[in-house]
Structure formats: structure tokens, C-alpha cells
C-alpha positions in Angstrom: 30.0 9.6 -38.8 31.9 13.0 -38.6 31.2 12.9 -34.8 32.9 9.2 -34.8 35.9 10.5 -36.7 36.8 13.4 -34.5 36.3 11.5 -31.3 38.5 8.6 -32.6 40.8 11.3 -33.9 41.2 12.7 -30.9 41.7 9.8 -28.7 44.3 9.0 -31.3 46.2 12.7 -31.0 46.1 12.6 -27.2 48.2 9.0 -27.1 50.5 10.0 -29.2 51.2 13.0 -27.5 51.6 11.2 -24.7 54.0 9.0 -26.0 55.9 11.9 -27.4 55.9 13.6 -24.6 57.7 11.0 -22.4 59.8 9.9 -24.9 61.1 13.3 -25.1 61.4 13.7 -21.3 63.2 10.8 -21.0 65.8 11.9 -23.3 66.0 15.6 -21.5 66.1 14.4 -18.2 67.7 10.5 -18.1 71.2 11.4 -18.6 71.2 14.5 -16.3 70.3 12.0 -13.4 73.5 10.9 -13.1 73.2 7.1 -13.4 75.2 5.0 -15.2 74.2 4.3 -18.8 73.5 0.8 -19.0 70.5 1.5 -16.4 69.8 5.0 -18.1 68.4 2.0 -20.7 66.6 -0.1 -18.4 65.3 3.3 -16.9 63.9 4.2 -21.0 62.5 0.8 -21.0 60.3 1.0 -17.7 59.5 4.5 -19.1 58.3 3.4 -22.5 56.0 0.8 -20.7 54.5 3.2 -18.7 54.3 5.6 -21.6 52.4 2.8 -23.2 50.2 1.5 -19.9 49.2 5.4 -20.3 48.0 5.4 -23.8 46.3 2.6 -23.4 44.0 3.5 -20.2 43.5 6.2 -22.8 41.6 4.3 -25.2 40.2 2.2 -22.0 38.2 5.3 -20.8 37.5 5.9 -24.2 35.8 2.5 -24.2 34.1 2.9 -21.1 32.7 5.7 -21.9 31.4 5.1 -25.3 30.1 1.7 -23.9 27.8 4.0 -21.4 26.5 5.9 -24.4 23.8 5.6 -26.9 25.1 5.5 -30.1 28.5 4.3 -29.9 27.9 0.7 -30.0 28.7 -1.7 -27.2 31.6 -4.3 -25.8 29.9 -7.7 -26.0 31.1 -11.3 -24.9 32.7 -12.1 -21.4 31.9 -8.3 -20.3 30.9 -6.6 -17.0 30.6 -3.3 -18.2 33.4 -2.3 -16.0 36.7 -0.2 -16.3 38.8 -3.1 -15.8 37.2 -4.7 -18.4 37.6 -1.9 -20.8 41.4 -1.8 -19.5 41.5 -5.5 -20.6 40.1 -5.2 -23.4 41.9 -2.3 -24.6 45.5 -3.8 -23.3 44.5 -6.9 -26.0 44.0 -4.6 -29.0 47.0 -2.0 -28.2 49.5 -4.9 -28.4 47.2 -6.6 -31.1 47.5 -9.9 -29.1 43.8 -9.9 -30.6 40.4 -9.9 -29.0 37.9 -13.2 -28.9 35.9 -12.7 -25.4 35.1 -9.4 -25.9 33.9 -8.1 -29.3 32.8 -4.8 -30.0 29.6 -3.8 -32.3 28.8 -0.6 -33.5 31.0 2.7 -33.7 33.4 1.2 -31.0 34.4 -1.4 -34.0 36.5 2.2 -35.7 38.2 2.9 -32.3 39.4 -0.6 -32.2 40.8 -0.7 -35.1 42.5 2.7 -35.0 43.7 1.2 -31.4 45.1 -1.5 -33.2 47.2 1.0 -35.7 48.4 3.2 -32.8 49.5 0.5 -30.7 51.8 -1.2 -33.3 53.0 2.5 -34.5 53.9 3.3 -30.8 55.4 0.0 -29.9 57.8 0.4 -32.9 58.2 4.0 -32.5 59.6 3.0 -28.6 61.6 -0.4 -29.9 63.1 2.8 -32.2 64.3 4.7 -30.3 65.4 2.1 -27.5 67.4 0.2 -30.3 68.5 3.8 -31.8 69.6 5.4 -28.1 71.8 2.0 -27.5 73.3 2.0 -31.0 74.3 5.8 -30.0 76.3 4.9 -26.9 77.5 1.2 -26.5 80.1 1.2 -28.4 81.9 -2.1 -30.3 83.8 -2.8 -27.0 80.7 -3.4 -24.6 82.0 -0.2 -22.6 79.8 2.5 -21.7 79.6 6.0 -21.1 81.6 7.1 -17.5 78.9 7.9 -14.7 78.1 11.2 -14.2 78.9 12.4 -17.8 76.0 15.1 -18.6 77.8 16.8 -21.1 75.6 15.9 -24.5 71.6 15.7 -23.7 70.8 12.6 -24.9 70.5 8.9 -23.5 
């Protein structure tokens, strides 16, 4: 069971670093690109879904893998076996749409549900800092920042 925890765990550590990561990047490097600010917003949002298309081929490997194993447990239901699967799978958990022709059995059942807790903390943790970097810098009047303006380092 030990084994189960630290593989979950560090599935788990890895996405979130992840999501960090690009978060953070897309703070550093956004407003030094020189684009105006209302698409430095719509640039954060196609970054945060690819932060989060990311994490969650993360947890798809993960799946895959596991799946292959003996021990882990298995993906049962309308299932190949194959990565696409897992990806499908995996994409219905992270957002917790839910699952219903996939199930898993086993150990996998721990890494769902941890999936399941990451996702939502990670989705909020984006709609966070989305909502918190457009507070910062639309002001009352719908204006925006001037192009070009790279003096402070954020969005």
C-alpha cells in the first residue's frame, strides 16, 4: 500500500509542478511579448488549457501504465487498453465530468480519486489566477494597459 501511495504521490507532485511551472512562465514572459493586454488574457487562457491538457496526459500514462501491470488493478467497461483510452478516461475524471463506461478496479481506484482532487484544485487554482490577473489590470473604465508597456512583470 506504501508502494501505491508514493506512485499516486508522485503523479500528483509532477502535475502540479507542471501547472506551476506554466502558470509562472506565463506571468514572466506574457507581458514582455509586447501584445496588447486584453489578448495577454486570452493568451493565459489557451495557456492554462494546455497546462491542464498536460497534467492530464500525466495521469493518462499513469493509467496506461498501471493498466499493463500486475497489481495495479485494471480500466474495465468500454476499454481497448489503449492510450487514447486512458487519455479519455483520464480527461473525464480531471474535470470530474464523472466516469460510467470505464470503471476502474483495484489500486487504479486511489489514482482516480486523487485525479479527481487535483483536477478541481488546478482548475480553480487557473480560474484564480485568470480572474485575479484581470481584476489587476482592467480597470472600472474597460480600458486597458497601453501596448508595449513592460515596465511591471506581471499579466
Amino acid at each position: 500500500m506504501i508502494y501505491v501511495l508514493l506512485v499516486n504521490s508522485l503523479v500528483v507532485v509532477v502535475s502540479v509542478l507542471v501547472h506551476y511551472e506554466l502558470l509562472y512562465r506565463l506571468t514572466s514572459y506574457v507581458p514582455r511579448m509586447g501584445i496588447r493586454h486584453k489578448y495577454r488574457i486570452v493568451f493565459g487562457v489557451f495557456g492554462a488549457l494546455v497546462a491542464h491538457a498536460m497534467e492530464i496526459w500525466i495521469f493518462a500514462i499513469s493509467y496506461y501504465f498501471m493498466n499493463r501491470l500486475d497489481g495495479w488493478g485494471s480500466l474495465e467497461g468500454n476499454f481497448d487498453g489503449s492510450l487514447m483510452d486512458c487519455g479519455y478516461f483520464s480527461f473525464t475524471v480531471f474535470t470530474t465530468l464523472g466516469f460510467g463506461d470505464i470503471e476502474p478496479s483495484g489500486h487504479l481506484r486511489y489514482l482516480t480519486g486523487i485525479e479527481s482532487l487535483t483536477g478541481l484544485v488546478l482548475i480553480t487554482w487557473t480560474a484564480s489566477f485568470l480572474y485575479y490577473e484581470m481584476q489587476r489590470h482592467w480597470d472600472k473604465n474597460g480600458t486597458e494597459e497601453p501596448a508595449g508597456n513592460t515596465t511591471n512583470n506581471n499579466y
